[in-house]
C-alpha positions in Angstrom: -26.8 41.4 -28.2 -25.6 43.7 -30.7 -26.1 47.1 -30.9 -28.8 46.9 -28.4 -30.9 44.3 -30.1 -30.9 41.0 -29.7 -28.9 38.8 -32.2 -32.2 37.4 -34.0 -33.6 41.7 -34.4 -29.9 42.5 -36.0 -30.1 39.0 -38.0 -33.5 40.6 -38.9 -32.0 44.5 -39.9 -29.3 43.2 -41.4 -31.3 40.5 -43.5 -33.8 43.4 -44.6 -30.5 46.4 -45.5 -29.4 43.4 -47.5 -32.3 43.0 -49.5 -33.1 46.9 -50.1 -29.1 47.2 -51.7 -30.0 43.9 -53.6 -33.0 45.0 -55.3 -31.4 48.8 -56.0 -28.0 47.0 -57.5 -30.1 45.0 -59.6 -31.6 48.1 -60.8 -28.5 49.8 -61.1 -26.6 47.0 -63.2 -29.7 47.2 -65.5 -29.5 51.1 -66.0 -25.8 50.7 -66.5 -26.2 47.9 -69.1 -28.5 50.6 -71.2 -25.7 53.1 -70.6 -27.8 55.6 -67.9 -27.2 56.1 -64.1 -30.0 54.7 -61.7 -30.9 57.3 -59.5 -30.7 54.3 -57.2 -26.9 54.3 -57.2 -27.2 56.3 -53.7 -29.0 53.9 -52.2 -27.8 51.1 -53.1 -23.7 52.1 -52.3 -25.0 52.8 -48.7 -26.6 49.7 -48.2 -24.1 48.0 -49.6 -21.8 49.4 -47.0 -24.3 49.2 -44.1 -24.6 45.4 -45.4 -21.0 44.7 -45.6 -20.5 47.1 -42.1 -23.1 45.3 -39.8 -22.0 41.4 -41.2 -18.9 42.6 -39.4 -20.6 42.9 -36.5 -22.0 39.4 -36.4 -20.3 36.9 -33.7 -17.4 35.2 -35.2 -14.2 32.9 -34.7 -11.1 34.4 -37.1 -11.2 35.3 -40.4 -13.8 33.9 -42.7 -14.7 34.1 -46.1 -17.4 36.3 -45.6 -15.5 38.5 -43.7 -12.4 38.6 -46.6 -15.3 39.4 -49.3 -17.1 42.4 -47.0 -13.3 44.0 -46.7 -13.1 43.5 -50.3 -16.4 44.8 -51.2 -16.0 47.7 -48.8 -12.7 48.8 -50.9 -15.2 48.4 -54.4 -17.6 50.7 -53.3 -14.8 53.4 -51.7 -14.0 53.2 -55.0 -17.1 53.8 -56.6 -18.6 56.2 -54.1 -15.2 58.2 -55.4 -16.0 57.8 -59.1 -19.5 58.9 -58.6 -19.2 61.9 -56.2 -15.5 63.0 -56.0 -14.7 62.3 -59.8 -18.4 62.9 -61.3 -17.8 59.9 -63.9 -15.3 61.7 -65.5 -12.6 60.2 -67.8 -11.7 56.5 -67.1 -13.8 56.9 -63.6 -16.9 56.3 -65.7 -15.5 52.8 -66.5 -14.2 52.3 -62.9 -18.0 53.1 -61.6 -19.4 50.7 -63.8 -16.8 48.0 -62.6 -17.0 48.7 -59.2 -20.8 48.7 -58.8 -21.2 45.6 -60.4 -18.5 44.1 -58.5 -20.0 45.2 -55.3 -23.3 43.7 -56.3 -21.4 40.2 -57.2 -19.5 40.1 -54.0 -23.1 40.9 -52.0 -24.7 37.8 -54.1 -22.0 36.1 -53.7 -22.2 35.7 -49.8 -26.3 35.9 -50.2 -25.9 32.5 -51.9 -23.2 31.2 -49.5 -25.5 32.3 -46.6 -28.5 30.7 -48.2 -26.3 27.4 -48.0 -25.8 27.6 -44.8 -29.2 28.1 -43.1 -31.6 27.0 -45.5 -32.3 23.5 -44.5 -33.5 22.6 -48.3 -30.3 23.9 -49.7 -27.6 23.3 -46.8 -28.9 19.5 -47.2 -27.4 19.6 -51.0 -24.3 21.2 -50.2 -24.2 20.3 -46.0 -20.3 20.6 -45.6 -20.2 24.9 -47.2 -19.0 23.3 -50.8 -19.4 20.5 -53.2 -20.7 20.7 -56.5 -24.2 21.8 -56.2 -22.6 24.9 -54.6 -19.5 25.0 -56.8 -22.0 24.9 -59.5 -24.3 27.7 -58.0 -21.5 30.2 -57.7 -20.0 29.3 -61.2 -23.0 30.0 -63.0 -22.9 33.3 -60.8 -19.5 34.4 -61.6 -20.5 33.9 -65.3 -23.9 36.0 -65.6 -21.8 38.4 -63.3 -19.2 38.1 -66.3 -21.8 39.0 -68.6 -23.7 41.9 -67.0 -20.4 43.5 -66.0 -19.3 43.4 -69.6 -22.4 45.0 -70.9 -22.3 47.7 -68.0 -19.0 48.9 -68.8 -19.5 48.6 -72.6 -23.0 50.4 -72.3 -22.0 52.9 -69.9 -18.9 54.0 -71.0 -20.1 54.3 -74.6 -23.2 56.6 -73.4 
């Protein structure tokens, strides 16, 4: 149980806040890759959070990756939430928005894809011991479009 529910209903919530804050941080890269704001960045900074906050809350032995990238992803979007809404964008904070959100997005797609790994049969059978090639691969080519979209993001939306 956790939070009252059982662990497959949180699985469930948690699953579902992930995918809302995936879809609105794919929007929001794209809007900051043409220079403008989403008017999704609300959105998808507290799901992010609520995703990173309740994978905490999942039964666990010691520290795992997933665990290290949710701290970490909880410190980019502190700092974003503070570029958006204590700073307003202004100055260098613009930049550090743009980094930050796209950052956060990485880290969330980043465990996504791990997690997919894990417990989907088709894909833990090519990658059954959590690494390997196939899954080295996966995240490579990740990091790399990440790479790419964070460079246009802070490009676009710094020069608009």
């Amino acid at each position: 149980m956790v939070l009252g529910m059982s662990l497959q209903t949180f699985t469930l919530l948690h699953v579902i806040i992930t995918l809302i804050e995936l879809l609105a941080g794919f929007l929001v890269a794209v809007a900051l890759t043409g220079g403008r704001l989403s008017g999704l960045s609300g959105l998808f900074l507290l799901t992010a959070a609520l995703t990173s906050v309740t994978g905490f809350m999942f039964p666990f032995h010691g520290v795992t990756p997933g665990i290290v990238v949710g701290v970490l992803s909880l410190v980019t979007i502190g700092l974003a939430v503070l570029a958006l809404y204590s700073f307003k964008l202004a100055g260098g904070w613009r930049k550090t928005y743009a980094i930050t959100a796209v950052l956060t997005l990485y880290f969330d797609v980043f465990v996504t894809i791990a997690q997919s790994f894990e417990h989907v049969p088709s894909l833990h059978a090519l990658s059954p011991t959590g690494g390997g090639p196939v899954f080295g691969a996966t995240e490579g080519v990740l990091l790399i479009v990440f790479v790419a979209i964070g460079w246009r993001a802070v490009k676009g939306f710094s020069a608009a």
